[in-house]
RODO-2510 file (C-alpha; in nm, 4 decimals, decimal comma):
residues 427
     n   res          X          Y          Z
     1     x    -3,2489    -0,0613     3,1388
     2     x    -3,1361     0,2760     3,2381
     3     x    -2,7339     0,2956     3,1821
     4     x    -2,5090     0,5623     3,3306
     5     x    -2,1471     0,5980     3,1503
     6     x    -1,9094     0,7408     3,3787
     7     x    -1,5826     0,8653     3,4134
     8     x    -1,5225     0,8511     3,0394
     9     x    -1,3241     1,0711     2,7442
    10     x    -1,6690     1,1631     2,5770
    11     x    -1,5822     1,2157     2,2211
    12     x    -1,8780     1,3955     1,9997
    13     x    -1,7246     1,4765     1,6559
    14     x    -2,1076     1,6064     1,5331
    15     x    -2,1485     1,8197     1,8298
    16     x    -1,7127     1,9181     1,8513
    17     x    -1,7145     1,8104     2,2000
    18     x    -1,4157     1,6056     2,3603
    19     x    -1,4515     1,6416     2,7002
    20     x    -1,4460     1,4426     3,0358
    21     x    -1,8529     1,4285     3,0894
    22     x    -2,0882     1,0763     3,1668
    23     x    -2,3463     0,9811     3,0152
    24     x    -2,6942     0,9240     3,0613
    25     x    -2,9490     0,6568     2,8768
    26     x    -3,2892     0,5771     2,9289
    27     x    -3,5365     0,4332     2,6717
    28     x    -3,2922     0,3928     2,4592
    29     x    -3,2091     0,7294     2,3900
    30     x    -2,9811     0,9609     2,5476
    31     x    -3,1318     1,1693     2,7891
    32     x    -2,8071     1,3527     2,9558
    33     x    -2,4621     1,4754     2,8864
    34     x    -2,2460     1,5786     3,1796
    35     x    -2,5433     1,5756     3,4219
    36     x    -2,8502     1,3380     3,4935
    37     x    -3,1898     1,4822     3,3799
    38     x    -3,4287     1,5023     3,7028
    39     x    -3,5504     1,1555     3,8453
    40     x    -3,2595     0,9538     3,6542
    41     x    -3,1971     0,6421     3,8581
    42     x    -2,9367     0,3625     3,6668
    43     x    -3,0022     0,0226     3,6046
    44     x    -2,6466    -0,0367     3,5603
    45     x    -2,3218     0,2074     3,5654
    46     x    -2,0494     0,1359     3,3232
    47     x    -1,7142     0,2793     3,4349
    48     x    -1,5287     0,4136     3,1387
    49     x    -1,2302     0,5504     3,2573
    50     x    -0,9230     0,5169     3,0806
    51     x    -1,1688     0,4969     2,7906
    52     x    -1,3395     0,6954     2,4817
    53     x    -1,7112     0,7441     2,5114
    54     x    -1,8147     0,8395     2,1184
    55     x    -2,1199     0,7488     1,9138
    56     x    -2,1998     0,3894     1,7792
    57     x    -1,9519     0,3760     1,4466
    58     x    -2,1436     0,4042     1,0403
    59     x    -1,9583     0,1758     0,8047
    60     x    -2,0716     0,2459     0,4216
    61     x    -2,0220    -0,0341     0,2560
    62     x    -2,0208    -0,3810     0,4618
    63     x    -2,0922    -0,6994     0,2680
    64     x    -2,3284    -0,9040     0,4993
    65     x    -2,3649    -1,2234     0,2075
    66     x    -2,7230    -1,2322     0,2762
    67     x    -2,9053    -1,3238     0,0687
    68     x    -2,7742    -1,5669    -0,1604
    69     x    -2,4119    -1,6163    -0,0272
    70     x    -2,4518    -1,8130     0,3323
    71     x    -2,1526    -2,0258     0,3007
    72     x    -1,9339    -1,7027     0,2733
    73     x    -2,1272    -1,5561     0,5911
    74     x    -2,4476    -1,4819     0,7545
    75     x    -2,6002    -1,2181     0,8918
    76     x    -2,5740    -1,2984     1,2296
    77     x    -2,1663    -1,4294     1,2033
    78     x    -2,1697    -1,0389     1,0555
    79     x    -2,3546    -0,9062     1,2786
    80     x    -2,1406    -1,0124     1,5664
    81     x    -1,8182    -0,9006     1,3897
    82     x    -2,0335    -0,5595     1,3782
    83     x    -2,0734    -0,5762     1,7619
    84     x    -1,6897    -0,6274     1,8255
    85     x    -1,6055    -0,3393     1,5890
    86     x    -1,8405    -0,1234     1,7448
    87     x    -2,0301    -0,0358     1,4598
    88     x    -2,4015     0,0184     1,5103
    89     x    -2,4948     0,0868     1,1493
    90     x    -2,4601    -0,0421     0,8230
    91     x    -2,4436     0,0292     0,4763
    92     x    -2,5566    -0,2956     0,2461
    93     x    -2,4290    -0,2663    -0,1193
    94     x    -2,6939    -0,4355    -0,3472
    95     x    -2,4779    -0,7524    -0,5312
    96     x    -2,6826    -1,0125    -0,3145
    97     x    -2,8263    -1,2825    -0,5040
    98     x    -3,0979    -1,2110    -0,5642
    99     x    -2,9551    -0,8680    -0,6429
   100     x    -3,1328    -0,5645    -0,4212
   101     x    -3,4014    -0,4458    -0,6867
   102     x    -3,7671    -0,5592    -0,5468
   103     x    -3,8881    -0,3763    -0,2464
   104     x    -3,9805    -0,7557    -0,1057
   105     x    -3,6172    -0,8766    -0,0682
   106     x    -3,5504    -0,4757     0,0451
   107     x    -3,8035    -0,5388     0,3032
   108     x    -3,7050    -0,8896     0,3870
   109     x    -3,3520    -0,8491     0,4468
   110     x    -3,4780    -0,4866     0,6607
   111     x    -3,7165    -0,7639     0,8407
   112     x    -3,4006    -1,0387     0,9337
   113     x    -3,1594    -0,7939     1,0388
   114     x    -3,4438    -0,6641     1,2693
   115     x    -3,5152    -0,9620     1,4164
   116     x    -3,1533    -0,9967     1,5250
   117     x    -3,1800    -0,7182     1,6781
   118     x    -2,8320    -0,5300     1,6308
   119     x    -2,6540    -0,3274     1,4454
   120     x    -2,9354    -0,1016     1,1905
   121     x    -2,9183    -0,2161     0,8067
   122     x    -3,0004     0,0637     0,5451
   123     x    -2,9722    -0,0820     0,2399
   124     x    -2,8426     0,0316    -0,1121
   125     x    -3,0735    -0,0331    -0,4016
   126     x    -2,9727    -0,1568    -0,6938
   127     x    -2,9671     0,1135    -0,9655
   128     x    -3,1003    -0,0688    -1,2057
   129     x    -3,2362    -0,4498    -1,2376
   130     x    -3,0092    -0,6907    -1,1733
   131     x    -2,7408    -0,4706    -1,2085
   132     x    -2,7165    -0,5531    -1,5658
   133     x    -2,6996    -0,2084    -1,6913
   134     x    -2,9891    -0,2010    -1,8880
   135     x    -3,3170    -0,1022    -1,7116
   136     x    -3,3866     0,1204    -1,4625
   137     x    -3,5009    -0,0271    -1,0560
   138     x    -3,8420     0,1045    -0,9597
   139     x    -3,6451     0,3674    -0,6999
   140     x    -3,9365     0,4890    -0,5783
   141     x    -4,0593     0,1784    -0,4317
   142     x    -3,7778     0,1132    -0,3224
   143     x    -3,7004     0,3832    -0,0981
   144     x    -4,0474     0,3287     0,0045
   145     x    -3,9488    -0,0223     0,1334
   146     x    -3,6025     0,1045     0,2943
   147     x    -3,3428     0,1840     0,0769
   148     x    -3,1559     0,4946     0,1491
   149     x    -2,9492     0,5275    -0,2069
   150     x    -2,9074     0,3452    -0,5089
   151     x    -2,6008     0,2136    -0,6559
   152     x    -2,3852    -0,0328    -0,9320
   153     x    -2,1735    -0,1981    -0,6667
   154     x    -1,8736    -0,2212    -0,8530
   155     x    -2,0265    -0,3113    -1,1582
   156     x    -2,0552    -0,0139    -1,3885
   157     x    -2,2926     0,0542    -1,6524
   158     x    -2,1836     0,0311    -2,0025
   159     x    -2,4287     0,2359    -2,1550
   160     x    -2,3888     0,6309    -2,0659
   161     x    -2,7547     0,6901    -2,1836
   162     x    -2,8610     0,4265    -1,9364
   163     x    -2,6698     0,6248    -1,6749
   164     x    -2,8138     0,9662    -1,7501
   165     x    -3,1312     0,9080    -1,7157
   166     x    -3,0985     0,7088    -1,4196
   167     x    -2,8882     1,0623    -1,3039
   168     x    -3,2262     1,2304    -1,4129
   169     x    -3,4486     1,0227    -1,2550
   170     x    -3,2675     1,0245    -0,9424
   171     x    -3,2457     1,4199    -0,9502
   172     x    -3,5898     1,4588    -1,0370
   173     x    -3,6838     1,2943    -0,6547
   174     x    -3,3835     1,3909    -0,4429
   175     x    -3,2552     1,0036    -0,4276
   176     x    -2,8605     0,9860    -0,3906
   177     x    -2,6377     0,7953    -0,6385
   178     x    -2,3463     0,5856    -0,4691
   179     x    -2,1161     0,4964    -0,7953
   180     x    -1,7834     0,3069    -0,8292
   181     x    -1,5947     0,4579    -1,1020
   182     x    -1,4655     0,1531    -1,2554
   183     x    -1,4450     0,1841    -1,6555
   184     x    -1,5891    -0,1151    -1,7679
   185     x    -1,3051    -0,1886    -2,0682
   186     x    -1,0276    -0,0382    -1,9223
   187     x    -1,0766    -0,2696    -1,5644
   188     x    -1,1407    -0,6213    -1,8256
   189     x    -0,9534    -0,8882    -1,6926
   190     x    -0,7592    -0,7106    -1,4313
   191     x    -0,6594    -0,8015    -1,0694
   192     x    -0,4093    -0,5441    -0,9737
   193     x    -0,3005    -0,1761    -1,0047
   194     x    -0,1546    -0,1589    -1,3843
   195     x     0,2220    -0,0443    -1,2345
   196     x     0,5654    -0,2313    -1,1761
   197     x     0,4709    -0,4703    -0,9183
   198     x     0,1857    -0,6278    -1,1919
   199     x     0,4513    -0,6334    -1,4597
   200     x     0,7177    -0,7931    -1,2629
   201     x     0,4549    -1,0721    -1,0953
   202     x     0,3080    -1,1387    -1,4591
   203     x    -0,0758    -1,0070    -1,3048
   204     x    -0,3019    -0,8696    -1,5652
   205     x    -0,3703    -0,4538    -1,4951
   206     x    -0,6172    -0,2127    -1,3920
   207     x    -0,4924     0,1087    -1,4881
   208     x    -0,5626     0,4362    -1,2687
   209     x    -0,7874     0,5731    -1,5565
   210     x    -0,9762     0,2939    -1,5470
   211     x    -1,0807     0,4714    -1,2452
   212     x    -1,0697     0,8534    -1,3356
   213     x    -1,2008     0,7961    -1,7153
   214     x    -1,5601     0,6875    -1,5484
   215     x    -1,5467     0,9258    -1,2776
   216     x    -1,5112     1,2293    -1,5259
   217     x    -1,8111     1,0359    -1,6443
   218     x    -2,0195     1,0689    -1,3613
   219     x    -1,9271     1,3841    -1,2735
   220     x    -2,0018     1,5509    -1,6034
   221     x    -2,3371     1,4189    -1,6167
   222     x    -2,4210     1,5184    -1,2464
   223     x    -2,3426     1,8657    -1,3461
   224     x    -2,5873     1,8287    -1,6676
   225     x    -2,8739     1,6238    -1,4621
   226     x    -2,7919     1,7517    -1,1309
   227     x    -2,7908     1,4466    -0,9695
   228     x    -2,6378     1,3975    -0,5829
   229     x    -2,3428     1,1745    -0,5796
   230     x    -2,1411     0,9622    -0,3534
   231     x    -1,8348     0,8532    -0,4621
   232     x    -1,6979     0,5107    -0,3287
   233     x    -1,3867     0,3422    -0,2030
   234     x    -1,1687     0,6246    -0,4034
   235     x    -0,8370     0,4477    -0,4966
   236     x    -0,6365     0,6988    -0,7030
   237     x    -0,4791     1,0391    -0,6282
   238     x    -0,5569     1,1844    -0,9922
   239     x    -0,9563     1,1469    -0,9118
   240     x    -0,8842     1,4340    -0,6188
   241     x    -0,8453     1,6721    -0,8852
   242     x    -1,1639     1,5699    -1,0777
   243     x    -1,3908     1,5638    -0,7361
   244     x    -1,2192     1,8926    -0,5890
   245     x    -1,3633     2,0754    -0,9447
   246     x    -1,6995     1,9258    -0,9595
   247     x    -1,7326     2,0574    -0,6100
   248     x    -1,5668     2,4354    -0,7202
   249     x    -1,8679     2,4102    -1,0299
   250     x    -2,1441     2,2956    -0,7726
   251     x    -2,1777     1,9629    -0,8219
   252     x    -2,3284     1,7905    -0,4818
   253     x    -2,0377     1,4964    -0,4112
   254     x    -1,9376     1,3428    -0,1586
   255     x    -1,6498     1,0519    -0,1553
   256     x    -1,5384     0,7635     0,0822
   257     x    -1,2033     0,5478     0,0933
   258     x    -1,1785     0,2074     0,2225
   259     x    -0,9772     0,1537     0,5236
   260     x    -0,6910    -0,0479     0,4184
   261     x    -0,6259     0,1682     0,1151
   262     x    -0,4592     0,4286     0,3594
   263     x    -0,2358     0,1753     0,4553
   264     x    -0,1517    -0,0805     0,1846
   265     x    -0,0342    -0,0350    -0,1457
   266     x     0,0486    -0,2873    -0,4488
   267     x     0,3765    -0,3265    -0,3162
   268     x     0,2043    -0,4812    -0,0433
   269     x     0,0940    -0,7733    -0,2544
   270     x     0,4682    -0,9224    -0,2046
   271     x     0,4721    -1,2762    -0,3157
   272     x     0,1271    -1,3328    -0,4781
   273     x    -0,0402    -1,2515    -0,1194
   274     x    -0,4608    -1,3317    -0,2632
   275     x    -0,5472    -1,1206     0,1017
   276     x    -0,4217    -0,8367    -0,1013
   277     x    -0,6778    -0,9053    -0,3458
   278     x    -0,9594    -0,6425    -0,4139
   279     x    -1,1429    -0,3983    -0,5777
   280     x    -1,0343    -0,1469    -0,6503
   281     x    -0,6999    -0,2480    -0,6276
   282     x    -0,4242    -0,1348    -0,3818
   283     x    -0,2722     0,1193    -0,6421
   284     x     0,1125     0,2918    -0,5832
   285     x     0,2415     0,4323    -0,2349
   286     x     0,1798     0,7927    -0,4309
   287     x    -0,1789     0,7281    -0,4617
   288     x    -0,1927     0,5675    -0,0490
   289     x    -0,0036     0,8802     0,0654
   290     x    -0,2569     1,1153    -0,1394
   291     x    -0,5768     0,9732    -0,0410
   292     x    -0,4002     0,9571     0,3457
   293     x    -0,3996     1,2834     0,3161
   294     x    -0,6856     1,3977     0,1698
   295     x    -0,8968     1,2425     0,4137
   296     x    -0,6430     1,4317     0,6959
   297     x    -0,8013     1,7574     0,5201
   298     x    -1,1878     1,6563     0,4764
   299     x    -1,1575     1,6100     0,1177
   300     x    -1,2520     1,2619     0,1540
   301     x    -1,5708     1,2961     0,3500
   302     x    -1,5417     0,9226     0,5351
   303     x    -1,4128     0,5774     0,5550
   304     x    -1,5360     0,2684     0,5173
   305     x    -1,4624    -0,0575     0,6008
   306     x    -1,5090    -0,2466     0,2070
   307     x    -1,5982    -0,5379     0,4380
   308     x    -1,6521    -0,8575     0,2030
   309     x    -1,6206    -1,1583     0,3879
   310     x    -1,4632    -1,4239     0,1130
   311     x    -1,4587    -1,8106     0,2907
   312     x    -1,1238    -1,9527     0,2574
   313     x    -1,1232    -2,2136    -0,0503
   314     x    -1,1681    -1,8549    -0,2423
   315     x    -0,8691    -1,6717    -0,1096
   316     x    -0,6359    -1,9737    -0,1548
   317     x    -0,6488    -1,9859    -0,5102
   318     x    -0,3533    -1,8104    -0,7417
   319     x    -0,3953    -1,4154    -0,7048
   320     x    -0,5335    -1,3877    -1,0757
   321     x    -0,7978    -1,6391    -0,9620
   322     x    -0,8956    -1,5890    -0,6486
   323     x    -1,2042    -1,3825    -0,5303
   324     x    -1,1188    -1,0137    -0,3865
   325     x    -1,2444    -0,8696    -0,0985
   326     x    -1,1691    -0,9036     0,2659
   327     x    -1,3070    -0,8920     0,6276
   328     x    -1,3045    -0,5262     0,7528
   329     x    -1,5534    -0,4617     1,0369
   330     x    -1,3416    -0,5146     1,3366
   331     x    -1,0499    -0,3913     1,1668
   332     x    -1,2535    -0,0254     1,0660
   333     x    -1,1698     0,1604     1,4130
   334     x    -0,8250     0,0173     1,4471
   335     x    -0,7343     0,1186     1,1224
   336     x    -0,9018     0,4914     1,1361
   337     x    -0,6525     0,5287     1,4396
   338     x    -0,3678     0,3912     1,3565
   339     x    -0,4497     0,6118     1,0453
   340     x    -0,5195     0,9190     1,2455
   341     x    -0,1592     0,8745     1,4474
   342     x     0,0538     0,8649     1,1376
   343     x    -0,0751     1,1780     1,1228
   344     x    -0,1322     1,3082     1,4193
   345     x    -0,5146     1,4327     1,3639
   346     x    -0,7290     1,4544     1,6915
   347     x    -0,9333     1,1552     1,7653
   348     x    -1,2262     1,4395     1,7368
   349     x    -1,1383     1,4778     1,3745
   350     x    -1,0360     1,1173     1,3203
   351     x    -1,3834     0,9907     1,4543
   352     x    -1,5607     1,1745     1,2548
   353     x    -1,5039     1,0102     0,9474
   354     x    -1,6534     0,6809     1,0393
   355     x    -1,9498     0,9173     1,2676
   356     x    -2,1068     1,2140     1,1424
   357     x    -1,9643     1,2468     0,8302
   358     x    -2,0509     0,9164     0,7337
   359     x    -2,4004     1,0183     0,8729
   360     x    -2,4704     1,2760     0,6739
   361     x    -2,3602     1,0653     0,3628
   362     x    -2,6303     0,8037     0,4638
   363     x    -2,8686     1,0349     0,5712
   364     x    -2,8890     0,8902     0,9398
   365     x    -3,0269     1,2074     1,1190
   366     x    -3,0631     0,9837     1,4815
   367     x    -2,7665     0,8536     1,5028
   368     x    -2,3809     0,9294     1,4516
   369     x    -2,3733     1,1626     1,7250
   370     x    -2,4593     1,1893     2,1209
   371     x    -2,6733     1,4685     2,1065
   372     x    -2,9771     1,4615     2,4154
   373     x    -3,2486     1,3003     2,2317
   374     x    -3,0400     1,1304     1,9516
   375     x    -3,0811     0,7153     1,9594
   376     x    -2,8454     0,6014     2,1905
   377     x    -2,6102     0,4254     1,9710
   378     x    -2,2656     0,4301     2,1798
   379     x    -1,9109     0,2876     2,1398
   380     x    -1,6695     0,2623     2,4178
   381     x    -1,3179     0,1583     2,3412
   382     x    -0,9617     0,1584     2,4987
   383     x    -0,7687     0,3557     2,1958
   384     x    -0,4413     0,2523     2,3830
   385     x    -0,5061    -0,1093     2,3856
   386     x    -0,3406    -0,3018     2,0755
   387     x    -0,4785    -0,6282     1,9790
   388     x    -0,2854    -0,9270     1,7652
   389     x    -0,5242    -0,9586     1,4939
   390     x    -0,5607    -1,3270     1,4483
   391     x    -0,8445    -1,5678     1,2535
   392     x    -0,9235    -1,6953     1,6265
   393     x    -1,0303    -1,2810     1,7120
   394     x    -1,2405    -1,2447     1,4321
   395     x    -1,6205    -1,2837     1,4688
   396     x    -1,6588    -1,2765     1,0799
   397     x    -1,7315    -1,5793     0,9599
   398     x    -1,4135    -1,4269     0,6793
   399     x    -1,1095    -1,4877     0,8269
   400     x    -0,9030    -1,2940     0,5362
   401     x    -0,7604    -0,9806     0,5667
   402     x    -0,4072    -0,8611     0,4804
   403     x    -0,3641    -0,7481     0,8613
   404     x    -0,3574    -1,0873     1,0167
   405     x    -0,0409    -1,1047     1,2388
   406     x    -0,0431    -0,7034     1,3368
   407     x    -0,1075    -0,5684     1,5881
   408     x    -0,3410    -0,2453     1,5733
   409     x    -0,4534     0,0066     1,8029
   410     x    -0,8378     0,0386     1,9860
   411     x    -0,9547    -0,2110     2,1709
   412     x    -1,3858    -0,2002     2,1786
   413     x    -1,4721    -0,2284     2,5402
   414     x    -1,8659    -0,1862     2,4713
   415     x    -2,1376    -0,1383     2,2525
   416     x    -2,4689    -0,0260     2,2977
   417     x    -2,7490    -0,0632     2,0247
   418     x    -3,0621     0,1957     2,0999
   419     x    -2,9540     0,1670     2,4997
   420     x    -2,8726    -0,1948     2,4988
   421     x    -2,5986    -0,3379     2,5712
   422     x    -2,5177    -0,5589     2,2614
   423     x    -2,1000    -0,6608     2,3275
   424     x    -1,8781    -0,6552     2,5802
   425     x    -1,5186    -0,7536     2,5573
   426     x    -1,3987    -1,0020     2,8060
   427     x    -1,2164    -0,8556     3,1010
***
């Protein structure tokens, strides 16, 4: 169906346009901006105004439990929660079970997510087999079957020597590294930031070095292999420093922050709240207020929504013993601009993070922006509308998140997957 968008705030970060222009699909790409190419005729008109018009949202690391973890979610549950956060693209870190390391289960969970035809998966691979640290994933192959980078989740590699040549390998063929610096003796046995609130709740530490001490790490032996990193879900203000050099020496590295790390901190865990449970943890208002800022000045390329659905026996468990993570994809675009108006950033700016930039991090050259010809991957949302986020709003089949009872800014109005129209909100 041919759609024409009109009447709406089209918002381009990739292309620096923010501008009152419609919008023109057919074939499922877009085929006009500002004026219909010659013989257009719509199937249906969508009338935006009021609204933002800007490209389908990239999320780098979204959890989708499948395979292996079905009672936490599905992809289809996830897929919808996708939908109603108007993200059209997703970033699959590899601790499925089985873990992401054969091209077949690449391929088959490429093949599933197809069928459902939604949001597009690109898969991490697994750096190296099972994630056990030990020996190397065929990375070829598996880029072959889908995979767009290859990375630890958060479970780090023990042995540096495993790590560099993994770095080499990866250098030698262009392949990007996504790594969590997470020290894997400094992080033992800890569920919170190592600071006052852990000591006065009695809460075993993780101490901001455990963060920094394996990012120095990884960043000394991309400057020896030459190896591409991505840094993810940055929790510490002291790593700034480290990434902000590697760059000044030539290291290629990038960096994402999860979305509720620019606005929670350990304080935040209150009274043994388990929503406030993840990894890495929510470290001290210094480090929130640093890495605010620093993605306010581009130093943290993008955000992400850390989206790990965890069902509900898992979350209502003591804080030391329940299971971190929480549900993030309908809470990404709320939280970028509720984000972006503590600090008063343009939404052009703002969207960009969780567009383009994140984009460019994946490698997604079609979509991400709303360039004629690009796939026509669109998200259209009310950014003056506040919702009351509630487990009854959620698609996502995880009902935890630390923002239940708040209300947040952006409501998604529509989103379109390749020219179809895959959600619309209720009137």
């Amino acid at each position: 169906m041919n759609l024409h968008i009109q009447n709406g705030r089209l918002i381009d970060p990739a292309n620096r346009l923010d501008t009152h222009q419609d919008l023109f699909i057919a074939d499922g790409k877009i085929v006009g901006v500002g004026s219909a190419p010659a013989g257009f005729s719509a199937g249906r008109v969508i009338d935006a105004r009021g609204l933002v018009v800007a490209p389908g949202l990239i999320d780098l690391a979204a959890r989708l439990r499948e395979p292996g973890f079905e009672y936490k979610a599905t992809l289809e549950s996830e897929m919808d929660a996708a939908m109603a956060g108007g993200i059209t693209s997703l970033a699959i870190p590899p601790d499925t079970d089985p873990v992401l390391d054969e091209p077949g289960l690449v391929e088959m969970l490429c093949y599933r997510a197809k069928k459902l035809n939604r949001a597009h998966v690109y898969p991490v691979g697994a750096l190296t087999i099972g994630l056990k640290g030990l020996q190397l994933s065929e990375m070829a192959e598996l880029v072959e079957a889908g995979c767009v980078a290859f990375s630890q989740a958060n479970v780090p590699i023990v042995d540096t020597r495993v790590l560099y040549r993994a770095m080499l390998y990866a250098a030698t063929f262009g392949f990007r590294l996504w790594l969590q610096p997470i020290d894997p003796h400094l992080s033992r046995g800890g569920v919170a930031h190592d600071g006052e609130v852990a000591s006065r709740l009695g809460l075993p530490g993780i101490p901001a070095a455990a963060e920094t001490v394996a990012l120095y790490t990884y960043l000394q032996l991309a400057r020896l292999t030459g190896a591409r990193l991505h840094i993810t879900r940055l929790s510490s203000a002291d790593s700034l420093d480290h990434i902000e050099q590697a760059r000044r020496d030539g290291v290629d590295v990038t960096c994402d922050v999860a979305a509720h790390a620019l606005h929670l901190s350990d304080m935040d865990i209150g009274y043994f709240n388990p929503h406030c449970h993840v990894i890495p943890p929510l470290r001290s208002q210094r480090d929130r207020a640093a890495l605010s800022k620093a993605v306010a000045e581009g130093r943290i390329n993008a955000i992400c929504s850390d989206h790990t659905p965890v069902d509900d026996d898992a979350k209502q468990a003591p804080f030391s013993e329940s299971e971190p993570g929480n549900t993030g994809l309908e809470l990404l675009l709320p939280l970028t601009l509720k984000w972006a108006g503590e600090h008063g950033l343009p939404l052009l700016d703002a969207l960009a993070r969780i567009t383009s930039d994140a984009a460019k991090i994946a490698g997604i050259a079609k979509g991400g922006h709303l360039s004629v010809g690009a796939r026509a991957d669109v998200c259209v949302f009310d950014p003056e509308a506040y919702q009351l986020i509630t487990r009854s709003l959620l698609k996502s089949q995880g009902k935890n998140t630390p923002f239940l009872g708040l209300e947040l800014p952006g409501k998604v109005r529509y989103t379109l997957v390749e020219g179809s129209l895959m959600y619309e909100a209720a009137a």
